[in-house]
C-alpha positions in Angstrom: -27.2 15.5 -71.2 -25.3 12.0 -70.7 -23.9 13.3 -67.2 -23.7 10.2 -64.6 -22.5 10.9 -61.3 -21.4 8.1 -58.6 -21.6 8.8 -55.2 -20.6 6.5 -51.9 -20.0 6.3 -48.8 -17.4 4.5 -46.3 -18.0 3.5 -42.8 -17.7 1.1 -40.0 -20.2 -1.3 -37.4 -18.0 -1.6 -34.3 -20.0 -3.7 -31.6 -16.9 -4.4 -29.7 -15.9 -3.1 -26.7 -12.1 -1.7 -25.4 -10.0 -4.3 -23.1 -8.4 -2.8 -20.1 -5.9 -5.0 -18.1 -4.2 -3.7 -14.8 -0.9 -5.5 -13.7 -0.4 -6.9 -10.5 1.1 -4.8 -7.4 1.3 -5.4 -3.5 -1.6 -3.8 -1.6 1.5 -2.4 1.1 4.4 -0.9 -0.2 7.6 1.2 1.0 8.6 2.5 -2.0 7.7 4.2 -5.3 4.7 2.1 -7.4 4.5 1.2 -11.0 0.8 0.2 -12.1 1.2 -1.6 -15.4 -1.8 -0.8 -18.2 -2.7 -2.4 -21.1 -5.6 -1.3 -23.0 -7.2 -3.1 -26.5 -9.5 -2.8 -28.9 -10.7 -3.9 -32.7 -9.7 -0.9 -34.3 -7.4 1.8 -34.1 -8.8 5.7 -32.0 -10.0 5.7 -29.1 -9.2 7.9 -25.4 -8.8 6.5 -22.1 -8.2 8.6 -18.9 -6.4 7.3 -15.3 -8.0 8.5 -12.6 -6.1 8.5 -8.6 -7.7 9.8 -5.5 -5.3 9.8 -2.7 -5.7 9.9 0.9 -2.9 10.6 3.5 -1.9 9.4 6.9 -5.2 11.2 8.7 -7.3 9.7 5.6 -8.3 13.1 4.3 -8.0 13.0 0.4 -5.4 15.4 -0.9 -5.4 14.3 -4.5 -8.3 13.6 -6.7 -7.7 14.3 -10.5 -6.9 13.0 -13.9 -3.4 12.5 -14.5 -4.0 11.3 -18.3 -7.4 12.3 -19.8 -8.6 11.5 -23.4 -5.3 10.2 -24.9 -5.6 9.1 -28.4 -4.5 5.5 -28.5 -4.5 2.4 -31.3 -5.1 -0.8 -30.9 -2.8 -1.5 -28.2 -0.8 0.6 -25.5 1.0 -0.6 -23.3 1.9 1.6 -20.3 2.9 2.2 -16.9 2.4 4.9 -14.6 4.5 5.3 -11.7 3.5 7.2 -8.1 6.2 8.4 -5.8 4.0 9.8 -2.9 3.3 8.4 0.1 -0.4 7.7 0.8 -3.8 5.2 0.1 -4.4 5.0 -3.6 -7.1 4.3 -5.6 -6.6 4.2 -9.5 -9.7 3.7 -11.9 -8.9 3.2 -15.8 -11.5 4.1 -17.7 -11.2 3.9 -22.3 -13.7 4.4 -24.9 -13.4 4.1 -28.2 -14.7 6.4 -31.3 -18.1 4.2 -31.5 -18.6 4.8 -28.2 -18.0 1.6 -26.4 -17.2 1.9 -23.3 -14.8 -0.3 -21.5 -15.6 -2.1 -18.1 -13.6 0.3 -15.6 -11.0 -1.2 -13.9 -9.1 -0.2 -10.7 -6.6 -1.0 -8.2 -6.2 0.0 -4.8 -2.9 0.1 -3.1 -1.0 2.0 0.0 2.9 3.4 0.0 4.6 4.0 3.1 7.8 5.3 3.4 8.2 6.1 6.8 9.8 4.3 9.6 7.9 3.2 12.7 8.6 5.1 15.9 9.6 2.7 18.1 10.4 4.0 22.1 10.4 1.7 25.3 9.6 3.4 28.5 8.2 3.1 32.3 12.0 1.9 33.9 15.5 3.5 34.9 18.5 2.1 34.6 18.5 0.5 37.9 15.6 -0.4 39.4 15.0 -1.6 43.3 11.5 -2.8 42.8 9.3 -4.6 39.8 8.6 -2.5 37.2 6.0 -2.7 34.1 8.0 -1.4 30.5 6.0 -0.7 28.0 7.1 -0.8 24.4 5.2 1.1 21.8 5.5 1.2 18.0 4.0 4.1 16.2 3.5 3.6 12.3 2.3 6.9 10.4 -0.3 4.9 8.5 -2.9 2.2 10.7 -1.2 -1.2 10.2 -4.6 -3.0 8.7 -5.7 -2.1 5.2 -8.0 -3.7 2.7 -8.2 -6.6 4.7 -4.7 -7.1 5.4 -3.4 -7.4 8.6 -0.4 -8.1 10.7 1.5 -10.9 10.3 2.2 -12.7 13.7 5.9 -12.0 13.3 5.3 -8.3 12.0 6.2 -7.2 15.7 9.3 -9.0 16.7 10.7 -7.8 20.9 12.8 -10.5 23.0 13.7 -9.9 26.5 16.5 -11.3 28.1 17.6 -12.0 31.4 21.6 -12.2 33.2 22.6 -12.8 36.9 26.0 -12.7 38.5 27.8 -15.7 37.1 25.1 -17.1 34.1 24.8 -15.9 30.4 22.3 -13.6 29.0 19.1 -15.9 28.5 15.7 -15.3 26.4 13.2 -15.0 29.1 10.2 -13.7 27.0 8.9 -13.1 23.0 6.7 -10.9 22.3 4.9 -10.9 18.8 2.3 -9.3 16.8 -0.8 -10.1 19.4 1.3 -8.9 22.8 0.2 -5.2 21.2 -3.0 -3.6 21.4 -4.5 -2.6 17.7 -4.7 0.6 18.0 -1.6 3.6 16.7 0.5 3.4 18.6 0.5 -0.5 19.3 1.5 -0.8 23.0 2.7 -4.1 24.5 4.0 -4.1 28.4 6.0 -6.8 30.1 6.4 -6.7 34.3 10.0 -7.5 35.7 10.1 -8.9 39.0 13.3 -10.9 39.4 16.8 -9.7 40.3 18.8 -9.3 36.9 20.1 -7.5 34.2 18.2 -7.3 31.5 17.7 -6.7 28.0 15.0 -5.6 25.7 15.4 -5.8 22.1 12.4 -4.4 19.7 12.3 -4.9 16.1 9.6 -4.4 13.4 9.4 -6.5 10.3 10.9 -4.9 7.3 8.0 -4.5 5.3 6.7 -2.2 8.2 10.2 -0.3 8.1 9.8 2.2 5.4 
């Protein structure tokens, strides 16, 4: 009959897997946290989904959920999510392209903590006639150690000074970071026994400030 026909096909081999980069951010923070994203691959198509499980002050979780699941994506995107609420993240990244590679997962683990320490000195009146013990206590919502970081020696910052009849107000004491026990609240005492006037003058670092 002379009739030809042609026929073909069209398709790809794509051995390569996606590229997922997380940007830097600081393990502690006291304020809202941008987590920067970059995601790669050969060719153009392919999903990705960000996962966050949060925990709050008591460490029970009260978020666990995608907040972006199979979006479409080319060969690059470049994005940042941003997380307002206070509490112990953990954010996986996970991508896939249409051959089905599968990225290596990624995640990053971080804390924000907006609230202020509680900070209340107690165990004296305003004029004492025999030595007294004051105790100073700091109370952070969150425990102060997290993924291996701890306190700083200057974190907790109280001085104590001392005036008598005649002399000038005079540092008599410092009390830092190990003067406080490690559990919430951190508790430090100092005992007065001297005749004076005195002054105590407790201040948290301002990382731990909120």
């Amino acid at each position: 009959c002379g009739n030809e026909g042609t026929t073909g096909t069209h398709f790809y081999i794509d051995k390569h897997k996606p590229e997922i980069q997380l940007g830097n951010v600081n393990t502690i923070n006291n304020r809202d946290v941008t987590v920067p994203v970059t995601l790669t691959d050969n060719m153009r198509g392919g999903k990705y989904t960000i996962h966050v499980v949060r925990t709050n002050e008591g460490g029970s979780v009260v978020e666990n959920r995608d907040i972006r699941k199979n979006v479409t994506w080319g060969r690059e995107v470049l994005s940042g999510v941003t997380f307002d609420a206070q509490g112990d993240y953990t954010v996986t990244v996970s991508a896939e392209d249409k051959a089905g590679n599968k990225a290596v997962t990624r995640t990053v683990k971080f804390r924000i903590d907006k609230t202020a320490p509680v900070i209340s000195i107690s165990g004296m009146s305003d004029r004492q006639t025999t030595a007294v013990n004051a105790t100073i206590s700091i109370d952070e919502a969150f425990s102060f150690a997290y993924e291996n970081n701890n306190l700083a020696a200057d974190a907790f910052n109280v001085t104590i000074t001392r005036k008598t009849d005649g002399t000038a107000a005079s540092n008599i004491a410092t009390l830092g970071t190990s003067s406080f026990s490690g559990s919430n609240p951190h508790t430090a005492t100092y005992n007065f026994t001297e005749d004076g006037e005195y002054t105590i003058t407790a201040k948290p670092d301002q990382d731990l400030q909120g």
